[in-house]
SEKEBA-973418 format. One record per residue (C-alpha): residue number from 1; residue in one letter; chain; x, y, z. Coordinates in steps of 0.05 Angstrom, whole numbers. Each point is the difference from the previous one (the first is absolute). Layout:
% SEKEBA-973418
+-----+------+------+--------+--------+--------+
! pos ! code ! unit !      u !      v !      w !
+-----+------+------+--------+--------+--------+
! NUM !    A !    A !      X !      Y !      Z !
...
+-----+------+------+--------+--------+--------+
% end
This chain:
% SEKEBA-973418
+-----+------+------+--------+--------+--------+
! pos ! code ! unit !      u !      v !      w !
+-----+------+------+--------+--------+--------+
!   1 !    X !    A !   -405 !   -861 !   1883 !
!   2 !    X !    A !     23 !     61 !     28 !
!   3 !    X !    A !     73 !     -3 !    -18 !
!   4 !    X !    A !    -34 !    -23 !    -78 !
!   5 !    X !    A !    -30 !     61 !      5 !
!   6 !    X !    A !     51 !     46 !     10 !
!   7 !    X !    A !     48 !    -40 !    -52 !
!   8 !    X !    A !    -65 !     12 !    -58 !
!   9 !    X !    A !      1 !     74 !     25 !
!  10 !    X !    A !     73 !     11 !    -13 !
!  11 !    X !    A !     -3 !    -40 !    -73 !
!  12 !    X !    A !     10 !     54 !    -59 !
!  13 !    X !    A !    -26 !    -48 !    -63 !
!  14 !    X !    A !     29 !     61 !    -48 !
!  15 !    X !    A !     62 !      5 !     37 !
!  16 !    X !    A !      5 !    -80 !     -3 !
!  17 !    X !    A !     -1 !     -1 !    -78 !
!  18 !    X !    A !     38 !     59 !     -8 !
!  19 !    X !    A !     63 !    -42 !     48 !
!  20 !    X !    A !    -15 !    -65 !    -39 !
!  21 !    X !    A !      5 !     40 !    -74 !
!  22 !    X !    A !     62 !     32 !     32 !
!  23 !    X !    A !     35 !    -61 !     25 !
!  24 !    X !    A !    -22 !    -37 !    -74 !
!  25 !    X !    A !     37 !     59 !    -43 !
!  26 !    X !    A !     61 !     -6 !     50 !
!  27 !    X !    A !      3 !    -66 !    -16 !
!  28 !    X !    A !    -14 !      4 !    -82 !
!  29 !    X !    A !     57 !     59 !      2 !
!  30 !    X !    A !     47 !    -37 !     39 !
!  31 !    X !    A !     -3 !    -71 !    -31 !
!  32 !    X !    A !    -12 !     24 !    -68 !
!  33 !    X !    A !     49 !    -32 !    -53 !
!  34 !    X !    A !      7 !     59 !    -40 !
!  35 !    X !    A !     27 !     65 !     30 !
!  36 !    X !    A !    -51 !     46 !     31 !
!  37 !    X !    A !     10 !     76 !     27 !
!  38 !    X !    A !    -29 !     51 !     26 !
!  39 !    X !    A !     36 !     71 !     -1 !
!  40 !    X !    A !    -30 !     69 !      9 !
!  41 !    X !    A !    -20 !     64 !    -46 !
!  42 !    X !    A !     72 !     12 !     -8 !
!  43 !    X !    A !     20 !    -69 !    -18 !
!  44 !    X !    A !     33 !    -24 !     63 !
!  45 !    X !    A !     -7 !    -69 !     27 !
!  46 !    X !    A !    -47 !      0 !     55 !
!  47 !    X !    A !     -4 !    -82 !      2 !
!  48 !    X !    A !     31 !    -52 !    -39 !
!  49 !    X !    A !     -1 !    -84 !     -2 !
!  50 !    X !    A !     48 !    -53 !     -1 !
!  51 !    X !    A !     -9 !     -8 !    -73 !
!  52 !    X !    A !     11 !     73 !    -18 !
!  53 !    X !    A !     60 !      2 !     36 !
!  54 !    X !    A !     35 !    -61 !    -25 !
!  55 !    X !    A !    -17 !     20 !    -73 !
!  56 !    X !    A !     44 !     62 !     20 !
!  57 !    X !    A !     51 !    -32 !     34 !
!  58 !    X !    A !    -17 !     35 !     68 !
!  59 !    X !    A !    -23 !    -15 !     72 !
!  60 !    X !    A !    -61 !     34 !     13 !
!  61 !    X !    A !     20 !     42 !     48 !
!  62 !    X !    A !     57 !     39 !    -40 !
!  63 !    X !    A !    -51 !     -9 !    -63 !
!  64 !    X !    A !    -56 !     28 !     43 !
!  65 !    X !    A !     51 !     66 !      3 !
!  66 !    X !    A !    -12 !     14 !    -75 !
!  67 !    X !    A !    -39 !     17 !    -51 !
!  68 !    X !    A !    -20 !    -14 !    -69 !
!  69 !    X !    A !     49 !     51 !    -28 !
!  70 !    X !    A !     56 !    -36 !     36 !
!  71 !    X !    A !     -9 !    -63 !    -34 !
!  72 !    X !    A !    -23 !     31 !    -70 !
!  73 !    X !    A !     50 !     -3 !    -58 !
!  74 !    X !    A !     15 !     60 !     -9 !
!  75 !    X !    A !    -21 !     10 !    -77 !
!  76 !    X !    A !    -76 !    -21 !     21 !
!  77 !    X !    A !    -12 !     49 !     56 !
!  78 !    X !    A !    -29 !     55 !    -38 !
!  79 !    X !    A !    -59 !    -44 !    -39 !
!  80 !    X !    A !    -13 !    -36 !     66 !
!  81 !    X !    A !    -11 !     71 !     33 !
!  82 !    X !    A !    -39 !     12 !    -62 !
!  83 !    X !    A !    -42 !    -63 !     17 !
!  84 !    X !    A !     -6 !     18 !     73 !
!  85 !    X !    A !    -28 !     61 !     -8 !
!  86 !    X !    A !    -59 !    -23 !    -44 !
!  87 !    X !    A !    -24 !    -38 !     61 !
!  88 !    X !    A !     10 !     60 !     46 !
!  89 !    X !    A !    -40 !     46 !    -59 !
!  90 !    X !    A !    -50 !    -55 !      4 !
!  91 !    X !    A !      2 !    -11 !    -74 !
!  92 !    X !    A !      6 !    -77 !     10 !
!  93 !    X !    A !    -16 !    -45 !     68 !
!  94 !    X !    A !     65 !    -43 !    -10 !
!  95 !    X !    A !     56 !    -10 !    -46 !
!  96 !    X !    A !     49 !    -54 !    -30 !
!  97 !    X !    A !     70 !      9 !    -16 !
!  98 !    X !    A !     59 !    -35 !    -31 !
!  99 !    X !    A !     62 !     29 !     31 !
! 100 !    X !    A !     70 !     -7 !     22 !
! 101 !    X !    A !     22 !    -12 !     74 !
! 102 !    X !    A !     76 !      8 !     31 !
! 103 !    X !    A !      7 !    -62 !     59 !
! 104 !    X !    A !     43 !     16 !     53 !
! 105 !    X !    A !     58 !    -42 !    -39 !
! 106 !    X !    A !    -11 !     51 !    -57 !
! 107 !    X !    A !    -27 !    -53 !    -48 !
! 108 !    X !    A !    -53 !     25 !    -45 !
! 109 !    X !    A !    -63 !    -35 !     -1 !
! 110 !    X !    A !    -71 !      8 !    -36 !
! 111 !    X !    A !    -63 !      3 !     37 !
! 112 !    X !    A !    -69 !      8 !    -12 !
! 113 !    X !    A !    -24 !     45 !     58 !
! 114 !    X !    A !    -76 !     10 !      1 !
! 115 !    X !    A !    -23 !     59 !     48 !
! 116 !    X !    A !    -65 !     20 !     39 !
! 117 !    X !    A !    -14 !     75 !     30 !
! 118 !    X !    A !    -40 !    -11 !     62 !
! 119 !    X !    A !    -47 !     58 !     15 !
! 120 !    X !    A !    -37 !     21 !     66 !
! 121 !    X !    A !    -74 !      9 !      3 !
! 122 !    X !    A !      5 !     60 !    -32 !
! 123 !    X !    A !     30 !    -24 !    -46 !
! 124 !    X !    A !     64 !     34 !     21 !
! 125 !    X !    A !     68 !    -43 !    -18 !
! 126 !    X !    A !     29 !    -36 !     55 !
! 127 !    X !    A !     59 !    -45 !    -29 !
! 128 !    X !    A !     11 !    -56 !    -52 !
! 129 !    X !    A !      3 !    -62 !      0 !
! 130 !    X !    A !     45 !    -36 !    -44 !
! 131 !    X !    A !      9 !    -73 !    -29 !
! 132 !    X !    A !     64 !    -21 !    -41 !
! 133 !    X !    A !     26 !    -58 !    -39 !
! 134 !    X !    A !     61 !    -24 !    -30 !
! 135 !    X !    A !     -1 !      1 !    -71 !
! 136 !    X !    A !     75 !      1 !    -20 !
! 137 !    X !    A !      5 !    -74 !    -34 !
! 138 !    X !    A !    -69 !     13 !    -39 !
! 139 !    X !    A !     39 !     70 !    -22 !
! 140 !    X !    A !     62 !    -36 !    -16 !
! 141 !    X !    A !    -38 !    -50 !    -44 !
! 142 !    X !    A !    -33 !     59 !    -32 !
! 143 !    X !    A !     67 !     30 !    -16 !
! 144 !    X !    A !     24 !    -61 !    -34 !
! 145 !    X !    A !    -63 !    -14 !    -36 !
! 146 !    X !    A !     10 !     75 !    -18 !
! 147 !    X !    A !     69 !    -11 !    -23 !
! 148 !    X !    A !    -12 !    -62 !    -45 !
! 149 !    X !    A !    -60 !     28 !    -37 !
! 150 !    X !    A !     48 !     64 !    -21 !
! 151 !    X !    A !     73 !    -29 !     -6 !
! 152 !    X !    A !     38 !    -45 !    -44 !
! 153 !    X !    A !     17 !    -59 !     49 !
! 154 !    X !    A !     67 !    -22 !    -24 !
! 155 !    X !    A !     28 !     76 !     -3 !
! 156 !    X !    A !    -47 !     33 !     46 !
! 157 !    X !    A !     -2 !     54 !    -56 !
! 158 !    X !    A !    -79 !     40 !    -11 !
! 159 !    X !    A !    -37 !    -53 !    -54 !
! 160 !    X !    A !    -39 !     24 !    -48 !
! 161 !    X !    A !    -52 !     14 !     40 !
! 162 !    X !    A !     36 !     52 !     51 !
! 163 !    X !    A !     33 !     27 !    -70 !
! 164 !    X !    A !    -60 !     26 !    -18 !
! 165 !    X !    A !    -27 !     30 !     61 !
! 166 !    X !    A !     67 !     29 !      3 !
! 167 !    X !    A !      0 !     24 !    -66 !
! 168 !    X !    A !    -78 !     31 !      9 !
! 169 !    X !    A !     21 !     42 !     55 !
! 170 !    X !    A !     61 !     20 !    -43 !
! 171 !    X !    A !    -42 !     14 !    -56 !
! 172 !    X !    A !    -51 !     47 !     37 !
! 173 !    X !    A !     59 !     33 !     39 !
! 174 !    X !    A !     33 !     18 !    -71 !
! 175 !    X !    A !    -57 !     23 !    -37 !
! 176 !    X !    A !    -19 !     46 !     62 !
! 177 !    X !    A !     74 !     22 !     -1 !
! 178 !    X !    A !      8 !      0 !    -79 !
! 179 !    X !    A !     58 !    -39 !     11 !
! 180 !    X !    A !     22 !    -58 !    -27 !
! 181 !    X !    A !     16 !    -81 !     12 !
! 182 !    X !    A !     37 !    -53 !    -34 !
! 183 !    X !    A !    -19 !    -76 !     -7 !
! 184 !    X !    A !     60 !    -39 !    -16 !
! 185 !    X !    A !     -9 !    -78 !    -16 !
! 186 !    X !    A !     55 !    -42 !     13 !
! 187 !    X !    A !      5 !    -74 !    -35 !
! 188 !    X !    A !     60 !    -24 !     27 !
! 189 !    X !    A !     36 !    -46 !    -72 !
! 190 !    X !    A !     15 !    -71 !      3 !
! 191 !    X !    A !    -12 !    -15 !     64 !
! 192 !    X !    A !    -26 !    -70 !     -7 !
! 193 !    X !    A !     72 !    -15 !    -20 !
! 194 !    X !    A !     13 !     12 !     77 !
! 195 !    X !    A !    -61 !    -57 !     14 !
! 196 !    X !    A !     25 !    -46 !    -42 !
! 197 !    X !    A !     63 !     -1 !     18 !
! 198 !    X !    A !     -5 !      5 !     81 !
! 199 !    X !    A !    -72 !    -13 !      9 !
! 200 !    X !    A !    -58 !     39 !     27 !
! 201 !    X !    A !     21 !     12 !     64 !
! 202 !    X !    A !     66 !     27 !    -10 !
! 203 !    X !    A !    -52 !     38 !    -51 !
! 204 !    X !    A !    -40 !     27 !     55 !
! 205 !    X !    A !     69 !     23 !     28 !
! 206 !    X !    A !     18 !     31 !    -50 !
! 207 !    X !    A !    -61 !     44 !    -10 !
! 208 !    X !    A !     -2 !     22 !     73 !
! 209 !    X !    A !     71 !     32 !    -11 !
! 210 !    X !    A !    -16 !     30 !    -68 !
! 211 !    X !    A !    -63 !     32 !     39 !
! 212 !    X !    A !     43 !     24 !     64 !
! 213 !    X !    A !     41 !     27 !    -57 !
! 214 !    X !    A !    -53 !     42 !    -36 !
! 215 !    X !    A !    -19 !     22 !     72 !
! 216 !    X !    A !     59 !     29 !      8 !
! 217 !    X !    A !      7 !     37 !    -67 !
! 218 !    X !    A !    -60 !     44 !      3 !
! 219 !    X !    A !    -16 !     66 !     43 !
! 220 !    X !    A !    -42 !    -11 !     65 !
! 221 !    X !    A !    -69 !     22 !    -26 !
! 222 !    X !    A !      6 !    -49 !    -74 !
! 223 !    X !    A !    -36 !    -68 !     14 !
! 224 !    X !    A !     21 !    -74 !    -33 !
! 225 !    X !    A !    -39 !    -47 !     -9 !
! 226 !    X !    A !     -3 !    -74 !    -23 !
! 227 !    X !    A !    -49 !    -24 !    -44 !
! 228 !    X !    A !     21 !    -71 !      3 !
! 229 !    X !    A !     52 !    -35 !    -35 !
! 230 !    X !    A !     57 !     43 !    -14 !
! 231 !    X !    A !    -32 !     62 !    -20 !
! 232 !    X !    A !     -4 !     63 !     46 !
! 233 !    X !    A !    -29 !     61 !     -5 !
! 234 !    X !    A !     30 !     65 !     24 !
! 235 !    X !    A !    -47 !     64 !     11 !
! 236 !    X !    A !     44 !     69 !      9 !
! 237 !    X !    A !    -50 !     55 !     19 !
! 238 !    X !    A !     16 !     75 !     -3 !
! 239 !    X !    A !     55 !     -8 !    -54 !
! 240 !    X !    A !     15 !     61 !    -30 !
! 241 !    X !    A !     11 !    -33 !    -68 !
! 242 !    X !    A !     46 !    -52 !    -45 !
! 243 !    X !    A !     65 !     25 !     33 !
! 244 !    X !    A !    -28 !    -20 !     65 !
! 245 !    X !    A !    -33 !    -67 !    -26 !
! 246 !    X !    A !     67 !    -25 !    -34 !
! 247 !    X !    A !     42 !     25 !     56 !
! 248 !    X !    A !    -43 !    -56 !     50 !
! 249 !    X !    A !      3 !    -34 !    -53 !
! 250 !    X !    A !     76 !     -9 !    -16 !
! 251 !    X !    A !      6 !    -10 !     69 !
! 252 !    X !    A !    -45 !    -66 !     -3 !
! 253 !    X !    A !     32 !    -30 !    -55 !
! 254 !    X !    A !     62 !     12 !     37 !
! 255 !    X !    A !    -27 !    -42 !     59 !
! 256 !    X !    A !    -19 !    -50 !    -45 !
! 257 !    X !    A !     55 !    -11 !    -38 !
! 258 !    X !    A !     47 !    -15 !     55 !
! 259 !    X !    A !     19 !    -69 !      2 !
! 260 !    X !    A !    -36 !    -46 !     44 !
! 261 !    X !    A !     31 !    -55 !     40 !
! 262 !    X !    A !    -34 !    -62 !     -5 !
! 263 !    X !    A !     27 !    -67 !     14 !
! 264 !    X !    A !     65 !     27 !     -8 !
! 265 !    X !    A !    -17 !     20 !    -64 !
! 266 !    X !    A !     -2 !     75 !    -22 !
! 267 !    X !    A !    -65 !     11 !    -46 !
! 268 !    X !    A !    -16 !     60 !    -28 !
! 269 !    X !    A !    -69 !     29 !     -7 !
! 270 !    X !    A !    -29 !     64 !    -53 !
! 271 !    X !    A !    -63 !     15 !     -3 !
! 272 !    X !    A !    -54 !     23 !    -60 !
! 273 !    X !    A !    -33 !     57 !     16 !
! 274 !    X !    A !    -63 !     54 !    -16 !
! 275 !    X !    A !     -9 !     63 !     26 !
! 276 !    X !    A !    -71 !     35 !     -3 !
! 277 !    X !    A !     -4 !     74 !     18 !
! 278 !    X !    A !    -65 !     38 !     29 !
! 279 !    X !    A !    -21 !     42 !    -26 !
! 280 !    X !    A !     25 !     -8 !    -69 !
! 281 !    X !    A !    -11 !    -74 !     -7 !
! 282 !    X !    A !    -67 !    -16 !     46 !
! 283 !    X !    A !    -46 !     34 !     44 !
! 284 !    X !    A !    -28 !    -59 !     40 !
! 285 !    X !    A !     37 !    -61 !     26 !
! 286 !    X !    A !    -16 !    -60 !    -48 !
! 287 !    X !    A !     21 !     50 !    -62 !
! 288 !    X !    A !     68 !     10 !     36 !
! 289 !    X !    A !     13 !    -76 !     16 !
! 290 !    X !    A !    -20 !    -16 !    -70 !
! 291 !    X !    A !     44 !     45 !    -32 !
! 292 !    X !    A !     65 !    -27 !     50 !
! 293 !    X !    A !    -20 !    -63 !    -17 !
! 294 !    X !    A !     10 !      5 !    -69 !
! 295 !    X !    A !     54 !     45 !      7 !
! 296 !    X !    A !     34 !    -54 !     30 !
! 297 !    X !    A !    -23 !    -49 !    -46 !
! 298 !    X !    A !     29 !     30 !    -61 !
! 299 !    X !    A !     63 !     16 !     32 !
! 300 !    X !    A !     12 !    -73 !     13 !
! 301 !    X !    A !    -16 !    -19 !    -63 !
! 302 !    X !    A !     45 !     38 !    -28 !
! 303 !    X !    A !     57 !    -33 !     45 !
! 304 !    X !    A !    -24 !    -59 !    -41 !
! 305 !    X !    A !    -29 !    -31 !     67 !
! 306 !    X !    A !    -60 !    -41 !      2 !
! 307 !    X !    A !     -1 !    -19 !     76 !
+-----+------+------+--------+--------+--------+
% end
């Protein structure tokens, strides 16, 4: 009874459930499937799991030598700091973040890192604590979603859709400027013949090169598109005027006009086209694709082309 007693008198309940809570996050941090962290004020690792350091490519004990910065991309560090010191400022208890991490290979991954600051009683900071995920397939599969919804996918050229974003920022850069920009349609003539003759996929072939060509012939800041078929469209921004514009220009037809090798057989390809000027021939983007269009229109029919 005695030796009951004394073992009662010793027994903290508080301390008891403060052990147990202990031992229960130990085991949650440790055994957690995602990665969990906890680093101090300055961003330095002060713990680390299993998890965390195999999404890095680390063993904990050289990953538990580093810090956040260490294993930031580079490009990302300043809006995470940014983000960081929100919590410190105690404008918001947590935050979430999408942002690039270097592994120890030096493969870039994607992670979504959610992070905690911990305050004392007084509501003083004490550290963070940190959860991250992988999220570099789900932003892979974004980018290609991303891709197909703005990009011809037989050329990977802009479609019509990424024309005309293009062309809107164009548009409000040159009338902030008081520049100019050109819209040049391009129907490339006859080119069923090539179909007919080889078929659609030698077709298919055939347009990829005529779009690496076009590529190739214009300045680094002009955009082509393909609108489907064999028409393309070619936006030149900041041309200083119709010298300019038939100076690209000559330099596409050029491109198009030599020969291409197809099945052993040299074809040659010209092209109709319509030019549409802004200022002088549209102020918004559906007057200057109109007037290309039919630009290009009448110059093919009077080629006597009906294609």
């Amino acid at each position: 009874m005695e030796r009951h007693a004394s073992y009662l008198k010793g027994y903290n309940p508080a301390l008891s459930a403060l052990r147990e809570s202990e031992e229960r996050f130990r085991l949650i941090f440790e055994h957690a499937p995602i990665g969990m962290l906890i680093c101090n004020l300055k961003g330095r690792f002060m713990r680390v799991n299993q998890a965390m350091a195999d999404l890095l490519g680390y063993p904990p004990d050289l990953l538990i030598t580093l810090g956040l910065m260490d294993i930031t991309h580079p490009e990302d560090l300043h809006r995470d700091m940014d983000l960081i010191g929100e919590l410190l400022k105690g404008e918001k208890p947590r935050c979430s973040m999408e942002k690039r991490c270097v592994r120890r290979d030096g493969e870039i991954i994607h992670v979504l890192l959610n992070v905690s600051l911990v305050r004392d009683a007084r509501g003083r900071p004490c550290y963070f604590v940190g959860q991250m995920v992988d999220i570099t397939e789900r932003k892979r599969y974004e980018q290609t979603i991303r891709h197909m919804a703005y990009h011809d996918p037989l050329t990977g050229l802009p479609n019509r859709v990424l024309l005309r974003d293009k062309l809107a920022i164009a548009l409000a850069h040159a009338r902030a400027s008081q520049g100019q920009l050109a819209v040049i349609f391009l129907d490339l003539d006859r080119f069923k013949g090539i179909n007919d003759t080889l078929g659609h996929y030698i077709g298919d072939y055939a347009l990829k090169l005529i779009a690496e060509r076009l590529v190739g012939s214009v300045r680094g800041s002009d955009v082509v598109a393909r609108l489907g078929g064999d028409e393309f469209t070619v936006m030149l921004p900041g041309v200083a005027g119709e010298p300019e514009i038939f100076k690209v220009l000559r330099k596409i037809i050029d491109a198009l006009e030599e020969p291409l090798r197809l099945e052993q057989t040299d074809f040659s390809v010209s092209a109709s086209v319509g030019i549409a000027l802004y200022p002088r021939d549209g102020q918004d983007i559906d007057t200057l694709l109109q007037v290309a269009d039919k630009a290009m229109y009448l110059a093919k029919k009077r080629k006597g082309i009906e294609d």
